[in-house]
C-alpha positions in Angstrom: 80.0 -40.2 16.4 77.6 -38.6 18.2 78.5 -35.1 18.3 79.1 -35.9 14.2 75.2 -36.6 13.9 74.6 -33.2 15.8 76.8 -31.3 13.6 74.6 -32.5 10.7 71.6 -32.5 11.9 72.1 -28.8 13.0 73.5 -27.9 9.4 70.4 -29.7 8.1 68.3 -27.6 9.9 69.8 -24.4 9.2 69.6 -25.1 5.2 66.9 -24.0 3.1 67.8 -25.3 -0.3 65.5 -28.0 -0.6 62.7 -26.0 1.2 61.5 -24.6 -1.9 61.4 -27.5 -3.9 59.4 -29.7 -1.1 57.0 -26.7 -1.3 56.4 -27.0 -5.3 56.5 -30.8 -5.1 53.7 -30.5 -2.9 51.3 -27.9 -4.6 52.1 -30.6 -7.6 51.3 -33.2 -6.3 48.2 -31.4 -4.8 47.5 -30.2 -9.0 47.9 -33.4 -10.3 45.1 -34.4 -7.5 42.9 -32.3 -7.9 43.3 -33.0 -11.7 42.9 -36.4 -11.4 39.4 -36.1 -9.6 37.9 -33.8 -12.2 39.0 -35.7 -14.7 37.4 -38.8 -13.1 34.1 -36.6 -12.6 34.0 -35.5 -15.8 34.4 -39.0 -17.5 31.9 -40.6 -15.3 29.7 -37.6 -16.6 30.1 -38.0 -19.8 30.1 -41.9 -20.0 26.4 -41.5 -18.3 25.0 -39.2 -21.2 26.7 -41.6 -24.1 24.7 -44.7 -22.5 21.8 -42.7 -22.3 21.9 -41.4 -26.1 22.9 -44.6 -27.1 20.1 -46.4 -25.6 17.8 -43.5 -26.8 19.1 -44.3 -30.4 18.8 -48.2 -29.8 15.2 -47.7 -28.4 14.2 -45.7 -31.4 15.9 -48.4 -34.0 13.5 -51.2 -32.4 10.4 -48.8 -32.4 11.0 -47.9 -36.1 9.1 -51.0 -38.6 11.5 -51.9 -41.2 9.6 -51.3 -44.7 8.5 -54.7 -46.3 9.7 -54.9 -50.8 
């Protein structure tokens, strides 16, 4: 049994197959990251300058008389 584990693990070592596809898995997963985080930033961003107009456009509403008949 032993020897059997050595044979495979030294055959495991030697093969390069999957190399290549742990590689891209990882700049992926580094993408997708990266992605993520702008995405988050940018939101946040843009969530902040909505509140703002809108509480620009709500202040102006209550600032602006409503004309009596």
């Amino acid at each position: 049994m032993r020897n059997f584990l050595k044979k495979t693990f030294a055959r495991l070592m030697k093969d390069e197959k999957g190399v290549t596809l742990v590689e891209y898995g990882i700049a992926l997963t580094l993408a997708v990251l990266v992605g993520v985080g702008a995405l988050t930033t940018l939101g946040e961003n843009v969530d902040a300058e909505m509140t703002q107009a809108s509480d620009v456009l709500t202040d102006n509403d209550a600032a602006t008389p409503t004309p009596t008949p």
